[in-house]
C-alpha positions in Angstrom: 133.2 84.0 110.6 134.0 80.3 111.4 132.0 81.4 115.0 129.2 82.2 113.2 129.2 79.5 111.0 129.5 76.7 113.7 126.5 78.5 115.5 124.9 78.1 112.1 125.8 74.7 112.0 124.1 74.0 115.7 120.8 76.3 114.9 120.0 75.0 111.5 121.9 71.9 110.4 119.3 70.3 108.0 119.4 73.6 106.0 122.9 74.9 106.2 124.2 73.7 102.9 121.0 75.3 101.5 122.0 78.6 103.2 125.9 78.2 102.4 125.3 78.0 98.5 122.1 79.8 98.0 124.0 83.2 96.1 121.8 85.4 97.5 122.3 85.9 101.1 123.7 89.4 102.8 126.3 87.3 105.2 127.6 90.6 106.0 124.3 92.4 106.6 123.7 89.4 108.9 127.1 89.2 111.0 127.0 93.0 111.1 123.4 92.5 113.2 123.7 89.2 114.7 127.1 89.5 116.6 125.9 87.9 119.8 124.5 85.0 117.8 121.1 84.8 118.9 119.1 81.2 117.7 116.2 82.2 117.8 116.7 85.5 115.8 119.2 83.8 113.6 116.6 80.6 113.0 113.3 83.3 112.5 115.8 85.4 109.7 117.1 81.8 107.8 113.6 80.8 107.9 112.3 84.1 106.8 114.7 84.0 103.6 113.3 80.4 102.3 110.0 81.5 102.8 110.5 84.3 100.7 112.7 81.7 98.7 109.4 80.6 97.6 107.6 83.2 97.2 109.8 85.2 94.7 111.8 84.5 91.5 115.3 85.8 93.2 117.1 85.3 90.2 115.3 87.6 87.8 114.5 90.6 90.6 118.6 90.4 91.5 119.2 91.4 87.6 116.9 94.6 87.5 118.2 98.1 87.5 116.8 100.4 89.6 116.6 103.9 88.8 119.2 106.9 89.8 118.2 108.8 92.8 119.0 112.4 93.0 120.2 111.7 96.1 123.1 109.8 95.4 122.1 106.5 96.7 124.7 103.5 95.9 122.1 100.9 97.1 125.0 99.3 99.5 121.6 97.9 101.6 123.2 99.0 105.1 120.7 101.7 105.4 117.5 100.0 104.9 118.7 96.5 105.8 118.2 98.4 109.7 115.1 99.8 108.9 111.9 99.4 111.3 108.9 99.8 109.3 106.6 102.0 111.0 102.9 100.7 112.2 101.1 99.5 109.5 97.1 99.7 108.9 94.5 97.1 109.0 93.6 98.2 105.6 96.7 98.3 103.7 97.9 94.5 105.4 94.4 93.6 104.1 95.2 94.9 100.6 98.7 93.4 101.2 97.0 90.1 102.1 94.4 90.2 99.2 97.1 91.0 96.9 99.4 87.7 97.9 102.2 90.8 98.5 105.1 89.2 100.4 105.2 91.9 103.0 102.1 90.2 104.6 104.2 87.2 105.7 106.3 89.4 107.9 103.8 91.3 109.9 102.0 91.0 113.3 99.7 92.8 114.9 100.9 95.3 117.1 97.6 96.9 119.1 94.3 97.6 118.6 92.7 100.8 117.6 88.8 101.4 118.1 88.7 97.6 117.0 90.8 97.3 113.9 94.5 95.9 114.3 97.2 98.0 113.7 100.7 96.1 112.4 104.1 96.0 112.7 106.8 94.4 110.0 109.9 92.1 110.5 108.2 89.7 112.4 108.7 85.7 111.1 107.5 83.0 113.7 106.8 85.4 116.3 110.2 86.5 116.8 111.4 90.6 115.3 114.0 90.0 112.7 116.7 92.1 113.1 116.7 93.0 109.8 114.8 93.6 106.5 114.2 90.4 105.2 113.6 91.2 101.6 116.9 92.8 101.4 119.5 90.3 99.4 122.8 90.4 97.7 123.6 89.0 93.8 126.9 87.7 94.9 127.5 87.7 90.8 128.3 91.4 90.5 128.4 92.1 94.5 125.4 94.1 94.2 122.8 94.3 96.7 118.7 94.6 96.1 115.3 95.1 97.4 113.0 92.2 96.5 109.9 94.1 97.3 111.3 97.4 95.1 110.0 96.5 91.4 106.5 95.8 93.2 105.5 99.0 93.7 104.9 101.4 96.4 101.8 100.1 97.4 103.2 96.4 98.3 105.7 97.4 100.8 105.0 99.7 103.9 105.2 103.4 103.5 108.5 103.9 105.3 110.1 101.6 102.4 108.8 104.4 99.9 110.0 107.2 101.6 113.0 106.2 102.3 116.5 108.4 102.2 119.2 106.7 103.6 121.2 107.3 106.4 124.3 105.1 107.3 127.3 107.2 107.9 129.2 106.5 104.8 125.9 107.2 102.7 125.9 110.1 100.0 122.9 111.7 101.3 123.0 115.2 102.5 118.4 114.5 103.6 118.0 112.5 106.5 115.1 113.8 107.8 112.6 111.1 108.3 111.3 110.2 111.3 112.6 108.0 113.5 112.8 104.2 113.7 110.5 102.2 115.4 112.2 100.7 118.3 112.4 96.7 118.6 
């Protein structure tokens, strides 16, 4: 940990004690997927999170319930903090866009289908985050949460809504969605 701090330290030092005391940062999520310390991945995520800062009232989304699965979920985050949205159409970032939905902050466009753009999430100053940015913890009660959930389906991309998890120590006997878009 003090590693990762002093790296930290280097790539962000006018917003570190920001970062250190904000209570809603996944520190593990983030050492578990930044290991090799990476500034400009590290720099795109820490930017990405006071954007969003922002952009949504942390505080009162980190006190919601969300609803029993009958899947077993515990909503640890280590399954969806690694998920890679899937391709996302010019249409729905449009709406997404329209709409002032966070998501559109973190797309880009990916390719270019019979004119339209098709887009790709986790993406914050041109660099792919390694990891979900709307996911947080509530360092009050150790629980973490999706900032995009109480939105609604139709303000996050469609893999978010389908999810099941599948991290090894998850409850879930269905993990049958497709696979991951790769980086």
């Amino acid at each position: 940990m003090a590693r990762f701090l002093q790296a930290l330290e280097e790539l962000l030092p006018a917003h570190l004690h920001d970062l250190l005391t904000w209570e809603f940062i996944p520190w593990n999520h983030i050492l578990d997927h930044h290991r090799d310390m990476s500034g400009s991945h590290l720099t795109a995520l820490f930017d990405a999170y006071l954007s969003l800062d922002s952009h949504l009232d942390l505080k009162t989304l980190s006190s919601r319930n969300l609803p029993e699965d009958s899947w077993g979920c515990k909503r640890c985050g280590f399954c969806c903090t690694s998920m890679r949205p899937g391709p996302v159409a010019a249409a729905t970032y449009r709406y997404w866009e329209k709409a002032g939905a966070p998501v559109a902050l973190f797309c880009k466009t990916r390719a270019m289908i019979k004119k339209n753009p098709v887009y790709r999430c986790w993406f914050h100053n041109g660099v792919r985050l390694r990891i979900c940015p709307f996911m947080f913890i509530n360092r009050k009660d150790s629980r973490t949460f999706c900032s995009i959930y109480h939105m609604g389906d139709e303000y996050r991309p469609s893999m978010c809504s389908g999810y099941i998890p599948r991290h090894e120590a998850c409850t879930s006997n269905k993990l049958d969605l497709p696979p991951w878009e790769s980086c």
